[in-house]
C-alpha atoms as a printed R data frame, in Angstrom:
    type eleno elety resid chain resno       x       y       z
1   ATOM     1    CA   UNK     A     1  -7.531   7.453 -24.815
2   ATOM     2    CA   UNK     A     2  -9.049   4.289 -23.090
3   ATOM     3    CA   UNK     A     3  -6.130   1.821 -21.806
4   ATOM     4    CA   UNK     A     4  -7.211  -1.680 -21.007
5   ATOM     5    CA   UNK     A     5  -5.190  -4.485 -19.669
6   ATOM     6    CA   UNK     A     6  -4.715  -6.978 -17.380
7   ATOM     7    CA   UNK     A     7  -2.483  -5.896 -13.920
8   ATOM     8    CA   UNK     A     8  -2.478  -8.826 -12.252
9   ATOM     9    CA   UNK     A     9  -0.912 -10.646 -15.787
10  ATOM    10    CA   UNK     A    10   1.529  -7.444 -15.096
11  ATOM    11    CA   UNK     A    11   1.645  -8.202 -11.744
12  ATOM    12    CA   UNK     A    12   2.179 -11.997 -12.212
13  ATOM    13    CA   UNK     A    13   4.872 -10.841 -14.331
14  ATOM    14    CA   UNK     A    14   6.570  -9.502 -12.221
15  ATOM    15    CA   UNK     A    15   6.867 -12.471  -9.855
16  ATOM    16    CA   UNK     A    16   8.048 -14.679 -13.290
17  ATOM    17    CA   UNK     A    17  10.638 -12.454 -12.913
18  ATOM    18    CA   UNK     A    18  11.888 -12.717  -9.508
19  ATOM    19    CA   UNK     A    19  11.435 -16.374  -9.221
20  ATOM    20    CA   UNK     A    20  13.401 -16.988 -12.446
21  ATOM    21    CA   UNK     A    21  15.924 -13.622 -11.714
22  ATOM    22    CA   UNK     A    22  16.215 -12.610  -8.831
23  ATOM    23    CA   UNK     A    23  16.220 -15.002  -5.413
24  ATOM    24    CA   UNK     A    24  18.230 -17.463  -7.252
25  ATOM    25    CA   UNK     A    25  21.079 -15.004  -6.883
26  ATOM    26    CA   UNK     A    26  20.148 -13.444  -3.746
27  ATOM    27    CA   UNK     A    27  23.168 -14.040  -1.203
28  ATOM    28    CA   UNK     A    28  24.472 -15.919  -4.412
29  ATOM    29    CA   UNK     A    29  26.124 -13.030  -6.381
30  ATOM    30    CA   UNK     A    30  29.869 -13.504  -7.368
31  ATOM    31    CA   UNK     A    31  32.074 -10.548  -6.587
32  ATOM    32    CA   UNK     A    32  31.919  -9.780 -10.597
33  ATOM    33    CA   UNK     A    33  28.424  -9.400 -10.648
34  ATOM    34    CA   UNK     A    34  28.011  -6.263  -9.112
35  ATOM    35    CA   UNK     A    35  29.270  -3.132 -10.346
36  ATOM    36    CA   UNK     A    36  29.075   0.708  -9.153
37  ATOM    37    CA   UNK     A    37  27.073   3.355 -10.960
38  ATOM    38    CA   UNK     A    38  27.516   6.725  -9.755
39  ATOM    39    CA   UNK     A    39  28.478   6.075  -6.424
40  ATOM    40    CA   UNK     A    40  29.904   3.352  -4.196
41  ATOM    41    CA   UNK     A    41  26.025   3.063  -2.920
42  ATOM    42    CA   UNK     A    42  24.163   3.054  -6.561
43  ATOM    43    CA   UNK     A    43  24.728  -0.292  -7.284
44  ATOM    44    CA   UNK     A    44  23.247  -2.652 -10.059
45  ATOM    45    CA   UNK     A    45  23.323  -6.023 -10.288
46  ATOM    46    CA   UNK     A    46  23.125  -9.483 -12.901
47  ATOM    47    CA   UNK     A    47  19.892  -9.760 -11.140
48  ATOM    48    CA   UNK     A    48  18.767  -6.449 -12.030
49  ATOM    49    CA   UNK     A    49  19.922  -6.728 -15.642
50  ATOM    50    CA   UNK     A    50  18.530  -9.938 -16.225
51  ATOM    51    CA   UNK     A    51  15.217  -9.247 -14.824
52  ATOM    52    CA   UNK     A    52  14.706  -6.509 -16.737
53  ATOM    53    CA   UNK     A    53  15.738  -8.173 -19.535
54  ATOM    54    CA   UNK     A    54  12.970 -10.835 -18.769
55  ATOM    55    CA   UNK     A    55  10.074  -7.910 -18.010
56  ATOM    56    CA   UNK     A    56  10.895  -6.546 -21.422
57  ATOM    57    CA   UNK     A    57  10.715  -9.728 -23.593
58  ATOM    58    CA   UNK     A    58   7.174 -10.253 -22.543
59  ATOM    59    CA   UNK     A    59   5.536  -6.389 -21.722
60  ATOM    60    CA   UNK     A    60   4.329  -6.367 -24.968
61  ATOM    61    CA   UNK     A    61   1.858  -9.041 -24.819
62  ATOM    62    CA   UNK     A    62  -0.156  -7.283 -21.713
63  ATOM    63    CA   UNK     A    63   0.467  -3.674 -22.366
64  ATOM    64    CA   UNK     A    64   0.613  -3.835 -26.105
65  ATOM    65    CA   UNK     A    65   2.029  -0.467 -28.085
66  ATOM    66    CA   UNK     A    66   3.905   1.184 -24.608
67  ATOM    67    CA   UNK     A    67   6.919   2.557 -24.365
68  ATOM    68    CA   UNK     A    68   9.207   0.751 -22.307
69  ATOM    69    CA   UNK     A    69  10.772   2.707 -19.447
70  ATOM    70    CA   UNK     A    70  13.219   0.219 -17.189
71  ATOM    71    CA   UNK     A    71  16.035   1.548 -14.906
72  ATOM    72    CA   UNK     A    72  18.387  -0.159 -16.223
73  ATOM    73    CA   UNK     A    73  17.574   0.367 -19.587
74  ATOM    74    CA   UNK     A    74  17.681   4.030 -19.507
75  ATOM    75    CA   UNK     A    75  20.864   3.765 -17.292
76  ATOM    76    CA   UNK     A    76  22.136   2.428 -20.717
77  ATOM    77    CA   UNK     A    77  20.691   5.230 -22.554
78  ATOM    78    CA   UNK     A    78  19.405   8.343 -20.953
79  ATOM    79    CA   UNK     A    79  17.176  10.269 -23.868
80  ATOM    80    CA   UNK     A    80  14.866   7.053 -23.187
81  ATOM    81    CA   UNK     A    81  13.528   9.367 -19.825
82  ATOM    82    CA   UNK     A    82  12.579  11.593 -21.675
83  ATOM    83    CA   UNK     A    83  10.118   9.856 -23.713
84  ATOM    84    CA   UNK     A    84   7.819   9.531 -20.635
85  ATOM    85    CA   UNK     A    85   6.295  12.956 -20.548
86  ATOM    86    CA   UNK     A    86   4.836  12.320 -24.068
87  ATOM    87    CA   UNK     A    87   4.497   8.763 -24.269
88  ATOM    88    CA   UNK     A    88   0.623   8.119 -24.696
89  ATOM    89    CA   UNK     A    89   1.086   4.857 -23.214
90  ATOM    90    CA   UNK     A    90   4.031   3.235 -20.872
91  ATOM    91    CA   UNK     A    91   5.284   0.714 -18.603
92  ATOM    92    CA   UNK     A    92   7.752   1.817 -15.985
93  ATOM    93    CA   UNK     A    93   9.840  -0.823 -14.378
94  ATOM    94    CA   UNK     A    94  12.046  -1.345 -11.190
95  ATOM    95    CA   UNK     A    95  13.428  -4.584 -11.711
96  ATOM    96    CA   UNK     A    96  14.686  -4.276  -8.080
97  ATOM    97    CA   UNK     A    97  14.267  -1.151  -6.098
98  ATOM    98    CA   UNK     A    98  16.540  -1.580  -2.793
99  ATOM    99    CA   UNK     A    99  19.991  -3.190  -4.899
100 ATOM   100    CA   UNK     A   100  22.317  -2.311  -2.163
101 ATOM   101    CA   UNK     A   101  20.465  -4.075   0.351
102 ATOM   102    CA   UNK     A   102  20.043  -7.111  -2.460
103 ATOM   103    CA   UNK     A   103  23.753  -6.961  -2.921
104 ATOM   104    CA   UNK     A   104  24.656  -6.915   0.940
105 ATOM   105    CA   UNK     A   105  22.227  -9.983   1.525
106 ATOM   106    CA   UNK     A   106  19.529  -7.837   3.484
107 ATOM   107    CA   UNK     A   107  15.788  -9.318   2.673
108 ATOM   108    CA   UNK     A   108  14.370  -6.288   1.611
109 ATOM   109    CA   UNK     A   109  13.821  -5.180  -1.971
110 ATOM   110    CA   UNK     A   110  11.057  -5.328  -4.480
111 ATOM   111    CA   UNK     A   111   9.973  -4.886  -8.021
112 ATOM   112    CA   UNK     A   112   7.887  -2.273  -8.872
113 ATOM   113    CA   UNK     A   113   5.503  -1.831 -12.307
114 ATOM   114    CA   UNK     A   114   3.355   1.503 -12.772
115 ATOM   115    CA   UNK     A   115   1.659   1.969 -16.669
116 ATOM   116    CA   UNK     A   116   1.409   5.776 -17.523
117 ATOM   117    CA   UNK     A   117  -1.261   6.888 -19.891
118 ATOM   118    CA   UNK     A   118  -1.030  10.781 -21.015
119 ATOM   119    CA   UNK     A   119   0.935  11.676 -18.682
120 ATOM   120    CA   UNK     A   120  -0.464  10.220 -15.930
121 ATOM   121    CA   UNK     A   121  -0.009   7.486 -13.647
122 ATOM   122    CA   UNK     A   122  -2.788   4.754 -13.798
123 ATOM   123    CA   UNK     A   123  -1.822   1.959 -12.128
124 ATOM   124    CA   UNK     A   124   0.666   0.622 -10.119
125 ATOM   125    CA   UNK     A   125   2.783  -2.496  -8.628
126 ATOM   126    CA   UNK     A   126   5.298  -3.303  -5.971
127 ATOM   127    CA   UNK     A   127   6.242  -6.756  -5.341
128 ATOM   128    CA   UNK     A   128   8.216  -8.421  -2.646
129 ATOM   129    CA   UNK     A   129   9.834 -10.986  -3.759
130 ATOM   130    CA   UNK     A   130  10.523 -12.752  -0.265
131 ATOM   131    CA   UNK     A   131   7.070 -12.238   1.260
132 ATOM   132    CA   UNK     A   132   5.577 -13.365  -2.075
133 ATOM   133    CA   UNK     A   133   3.014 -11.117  -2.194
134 ATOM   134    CA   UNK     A   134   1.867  -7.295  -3.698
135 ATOM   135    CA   UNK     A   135   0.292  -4.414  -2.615
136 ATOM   136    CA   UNK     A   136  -0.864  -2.769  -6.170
137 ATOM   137    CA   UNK     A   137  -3.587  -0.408  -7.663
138 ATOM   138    CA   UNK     A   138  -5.497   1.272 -10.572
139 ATOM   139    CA   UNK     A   139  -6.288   4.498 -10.545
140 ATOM   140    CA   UNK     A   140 -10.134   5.092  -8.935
141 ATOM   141    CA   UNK     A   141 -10.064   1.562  -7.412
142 ATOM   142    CA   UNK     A   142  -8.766   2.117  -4.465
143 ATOM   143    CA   UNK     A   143  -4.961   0.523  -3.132
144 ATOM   144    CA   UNK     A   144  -4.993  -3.523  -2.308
145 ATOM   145    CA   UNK     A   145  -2.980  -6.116  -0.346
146 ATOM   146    CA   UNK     A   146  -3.051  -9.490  -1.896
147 ATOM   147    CA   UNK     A   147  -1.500 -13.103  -2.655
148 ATOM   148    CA   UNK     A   148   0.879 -14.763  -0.802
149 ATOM   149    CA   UNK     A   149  -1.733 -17.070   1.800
150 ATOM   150    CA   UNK     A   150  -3.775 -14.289   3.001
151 ATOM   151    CA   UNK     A   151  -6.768 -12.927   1.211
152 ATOM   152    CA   UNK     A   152  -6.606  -9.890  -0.226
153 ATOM   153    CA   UNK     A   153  -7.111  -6.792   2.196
154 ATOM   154    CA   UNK     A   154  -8.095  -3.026   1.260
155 ATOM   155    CA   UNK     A   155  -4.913  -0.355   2.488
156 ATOM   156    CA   UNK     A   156  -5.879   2.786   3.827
157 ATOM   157    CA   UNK     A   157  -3.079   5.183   5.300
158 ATOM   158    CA   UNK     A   158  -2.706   5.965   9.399
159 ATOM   159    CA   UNK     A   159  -4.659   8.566  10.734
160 ATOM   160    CA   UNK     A   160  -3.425  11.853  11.185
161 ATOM   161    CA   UNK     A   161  -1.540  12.657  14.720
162 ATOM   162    CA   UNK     A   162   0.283  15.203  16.640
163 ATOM   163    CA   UNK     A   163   3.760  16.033  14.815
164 ATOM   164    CA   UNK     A   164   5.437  14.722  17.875
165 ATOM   165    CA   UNK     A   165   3.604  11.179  17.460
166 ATOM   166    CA   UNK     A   166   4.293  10.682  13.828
167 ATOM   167    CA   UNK     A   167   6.551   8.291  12.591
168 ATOM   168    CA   UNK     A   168   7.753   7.788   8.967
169 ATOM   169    CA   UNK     A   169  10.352   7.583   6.643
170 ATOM   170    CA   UNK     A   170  13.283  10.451   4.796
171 ATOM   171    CA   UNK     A   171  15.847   9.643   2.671
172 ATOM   172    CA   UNK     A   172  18.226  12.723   3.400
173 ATOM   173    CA   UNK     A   173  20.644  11.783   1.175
174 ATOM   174    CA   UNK     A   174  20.325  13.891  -1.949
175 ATOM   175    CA   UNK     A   175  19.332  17.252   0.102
176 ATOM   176    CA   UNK     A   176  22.087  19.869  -0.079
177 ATOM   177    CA   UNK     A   177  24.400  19.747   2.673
178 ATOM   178    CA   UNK     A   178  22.763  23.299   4.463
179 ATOM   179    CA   UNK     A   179  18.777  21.424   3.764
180 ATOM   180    CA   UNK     A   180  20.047  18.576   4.989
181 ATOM   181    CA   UNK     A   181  21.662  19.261   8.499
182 ATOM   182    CA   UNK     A   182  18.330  21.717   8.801
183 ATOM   183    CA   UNK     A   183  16.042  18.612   8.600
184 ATOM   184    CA   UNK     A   184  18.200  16.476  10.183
185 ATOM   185    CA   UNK     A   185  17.844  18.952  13.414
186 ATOM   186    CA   UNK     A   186  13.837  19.081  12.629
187 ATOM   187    CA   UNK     A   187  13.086  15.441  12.859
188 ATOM   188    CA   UNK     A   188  13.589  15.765  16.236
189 ATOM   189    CA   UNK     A   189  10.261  17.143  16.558
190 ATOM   190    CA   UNK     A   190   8.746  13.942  15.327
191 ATOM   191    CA   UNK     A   191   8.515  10.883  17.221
192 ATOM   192    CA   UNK     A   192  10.670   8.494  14.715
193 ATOM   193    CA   UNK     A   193  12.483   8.516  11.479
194 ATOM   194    CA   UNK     A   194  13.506   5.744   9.471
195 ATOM   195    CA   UNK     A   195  15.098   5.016   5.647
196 ATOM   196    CA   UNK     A   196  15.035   1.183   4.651
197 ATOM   197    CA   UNK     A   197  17.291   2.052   1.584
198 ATOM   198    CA   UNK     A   198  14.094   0.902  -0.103
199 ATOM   199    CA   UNK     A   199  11.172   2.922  -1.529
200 ATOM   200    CA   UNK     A   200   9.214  -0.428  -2.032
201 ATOM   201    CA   UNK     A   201   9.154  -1.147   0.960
202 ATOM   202    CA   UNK     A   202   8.729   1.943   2.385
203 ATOM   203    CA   UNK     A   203   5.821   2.655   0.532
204 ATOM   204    CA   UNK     A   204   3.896  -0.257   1.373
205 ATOM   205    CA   UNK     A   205   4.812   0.627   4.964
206 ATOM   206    CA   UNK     A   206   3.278   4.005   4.324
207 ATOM   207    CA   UNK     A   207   0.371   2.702   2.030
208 ATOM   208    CA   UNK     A   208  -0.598   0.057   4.813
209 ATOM   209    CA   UNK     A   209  -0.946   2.752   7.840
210 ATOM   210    CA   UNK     A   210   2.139   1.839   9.504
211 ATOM   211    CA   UNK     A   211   3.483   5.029   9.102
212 ATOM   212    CA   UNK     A   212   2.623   8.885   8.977
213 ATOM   213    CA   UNK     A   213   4.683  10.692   6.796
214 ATOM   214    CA   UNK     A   214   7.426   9.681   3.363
215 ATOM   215    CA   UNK     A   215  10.064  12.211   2.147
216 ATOM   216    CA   UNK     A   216  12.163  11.938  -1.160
217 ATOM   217    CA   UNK     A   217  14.107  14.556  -2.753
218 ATOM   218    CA   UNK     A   218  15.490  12.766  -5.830
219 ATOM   219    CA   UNK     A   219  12.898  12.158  -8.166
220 ATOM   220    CA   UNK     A   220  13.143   8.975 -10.327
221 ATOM   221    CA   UNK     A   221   9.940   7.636 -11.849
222 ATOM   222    CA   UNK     A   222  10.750   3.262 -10.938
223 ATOM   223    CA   UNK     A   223  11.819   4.877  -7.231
224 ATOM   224    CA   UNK     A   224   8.251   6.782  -7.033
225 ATOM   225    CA   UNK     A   225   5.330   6.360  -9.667
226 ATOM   226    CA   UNK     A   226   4.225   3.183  -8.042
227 ATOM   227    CA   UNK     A   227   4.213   3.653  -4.586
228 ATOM   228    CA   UNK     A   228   2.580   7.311  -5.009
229 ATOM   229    CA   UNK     A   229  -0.171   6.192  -6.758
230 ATOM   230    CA   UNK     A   230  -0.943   3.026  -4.018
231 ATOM   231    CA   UNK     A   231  -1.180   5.844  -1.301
232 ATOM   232    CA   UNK     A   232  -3.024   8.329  -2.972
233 ATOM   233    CA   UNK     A   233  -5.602   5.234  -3.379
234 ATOM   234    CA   UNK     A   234  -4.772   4.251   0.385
235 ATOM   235    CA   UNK     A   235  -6.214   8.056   1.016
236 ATOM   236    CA   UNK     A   236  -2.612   9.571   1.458
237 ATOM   237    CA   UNK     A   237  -2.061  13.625   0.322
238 ATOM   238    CA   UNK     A   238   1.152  14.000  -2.037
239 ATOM   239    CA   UNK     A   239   2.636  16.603  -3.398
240 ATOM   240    CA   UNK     A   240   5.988  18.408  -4.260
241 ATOM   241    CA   UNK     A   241   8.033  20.408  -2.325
242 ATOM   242    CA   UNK     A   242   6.247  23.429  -3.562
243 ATOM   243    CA   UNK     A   243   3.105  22.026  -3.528
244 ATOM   244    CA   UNK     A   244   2.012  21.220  -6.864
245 ATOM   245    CA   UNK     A   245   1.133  17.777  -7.592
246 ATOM   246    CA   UNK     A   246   3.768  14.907  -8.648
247 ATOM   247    CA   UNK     A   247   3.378  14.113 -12.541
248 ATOM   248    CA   UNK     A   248   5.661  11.342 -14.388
249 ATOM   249    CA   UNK     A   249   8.024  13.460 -16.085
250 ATOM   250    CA   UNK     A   250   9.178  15.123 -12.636
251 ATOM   251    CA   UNK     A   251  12.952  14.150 -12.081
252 ATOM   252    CA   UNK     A   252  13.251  16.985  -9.310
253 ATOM   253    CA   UNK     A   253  11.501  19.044  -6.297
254 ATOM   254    CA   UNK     A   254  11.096  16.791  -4.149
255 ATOM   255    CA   UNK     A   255   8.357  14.626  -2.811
256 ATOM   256    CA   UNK     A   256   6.365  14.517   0.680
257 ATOM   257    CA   UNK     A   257   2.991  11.937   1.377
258 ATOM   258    CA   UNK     A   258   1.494  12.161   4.835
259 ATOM   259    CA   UNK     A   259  -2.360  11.145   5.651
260 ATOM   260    CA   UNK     A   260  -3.855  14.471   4.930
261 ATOM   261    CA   UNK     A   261  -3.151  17.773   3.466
262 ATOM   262    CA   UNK     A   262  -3.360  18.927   6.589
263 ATOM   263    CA   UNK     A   263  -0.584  16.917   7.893
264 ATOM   264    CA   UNK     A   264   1.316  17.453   5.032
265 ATOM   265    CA   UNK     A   265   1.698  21.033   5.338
266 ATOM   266    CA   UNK     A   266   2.859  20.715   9.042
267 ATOM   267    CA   UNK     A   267   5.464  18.480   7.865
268 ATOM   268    CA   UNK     A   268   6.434  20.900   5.567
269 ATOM   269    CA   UNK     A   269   6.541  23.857   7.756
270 ATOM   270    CA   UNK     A   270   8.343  22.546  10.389
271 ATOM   271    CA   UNK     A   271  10.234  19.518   9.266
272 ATOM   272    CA   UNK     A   272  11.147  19.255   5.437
273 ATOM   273    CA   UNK     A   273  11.888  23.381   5.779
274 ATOM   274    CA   UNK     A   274  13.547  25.359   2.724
């Protein structure tokens, strides 16, 4: 099946979005306009609705015939997910990734945009909305900075150090309780650890060489599609837990990117341990 359309009319999108959506209510949301999900911490937003809501209206017109995949939406029906693993053509859509720190006034979220074609991940988005600018890429063509007032700039991923140099990000959080007090003890071994409460932004961290290593456990294709297919094209390794290569439809088994495979399966072994 050949897919053709136009990502930076997705990507423009995307800003339409948050300039119409989203900072017009940032640090401007009425205690009624934020609601709980399934914890105090999953949040969601009028912002988040709406700009989905806005995405939606107008996907059609640059990735005609796909199936529509949007947090939100599928938060409002759940058989939507599975859809993706078959779907010969769809749109996947953050409308912001990072709501908590939206909803507590912190300046760091995103919208994120990847198109899946046969089950696999061709192209991919994430926007910031207060930097005004996106790192994005197609599959085969490499992973690219670009807009705001800079020119656009090539990403490659850091190069591969000692385990006790590396730096990176882990988001802990949905590891069982034994796992996670394991790891926990591990990352001592590595220089520095970080979680922005953001994949967005942590992936463009990653994807720009800032960092050496990402770990996720829970498995949500708006948290991950995008940002794993910018630093595979960056030259990042990423796999699964057990190794085997992330596909759309995975929901579970966690997910590690470092700069090689190499580094990767130190992480593994004496980090992100069973």
């Amino acid at each position: 099946m050949t897919t053709q359309f136009d990502i930076n009319a997705l990507a423009y999108l995307l800003s339409e979005a948050a300039e119409a959506e989203i900072r017009p209510r940032f640090r401007s949301l009425a205690q009624g306009d934020i609601r709980t999900k399934t914890d105090a911490t999953d949040l969601v937003t009028e912002a988040d609705e709406a700009a989905e809501r806005f995405i939606k209206a107008r996907i059609g017109g640059i990735v005609p015939g796909a199936v529509f995949i949007g947090e939100e939406t599928v938060a409002a029906d759940p058989a939507l997910l599975a859809k993706l693993g078959d779907a010969d053509l769809a749109v996947v859509i953050d409308p912001i990734d990072g709501t908590f720190n939206f909803a507590s006034g912190v300046p760091l979220f995103g919208v994120m945009a990847s198109v899946v074609a046969g089950g696999e991940t061709i192209a991919g988005i994430i926007y910031d909305p207060m930097g005004d600018d996106y790192v994005m890429a197609e599959k085969g063509s490499g992973a690219w900075q670009t807009g705001g007032h800079s020119p656009a700039k090539r990403l490659k991923v850091a190069e591969s150090v000692p385990l006790e140099r590396m730096t990176g990000m882990a988001s802990t959080g949905f590891l069982a309780r034994d796992r996670r007090a394991r790891v926990l003890t591990n990352l001592a071994k590595v220089a520095f650890v970080a979680n922005y409460r953001c994949a967005a932004h942590e992936y463009r961290t990653f994807a720009a060489g800032n960092v050496h290593y990402l770990m996720y456990n829970k498995l949500m294709p708006w948290d991950h599609l995008a940002g794993t297919l910018i630093s595979q094209e960056a030259g990042a390794y990423a796999a699964r837990f057990d190794g085997s290569p992330y596909k759309p439809h995975h929901v579970e088994g966690g997910l590690m990117l470092a700069p090689d495979k190499e580094s990767w399966e130190m992480m593994r072994r004496e980090v992100f341990v069973d």
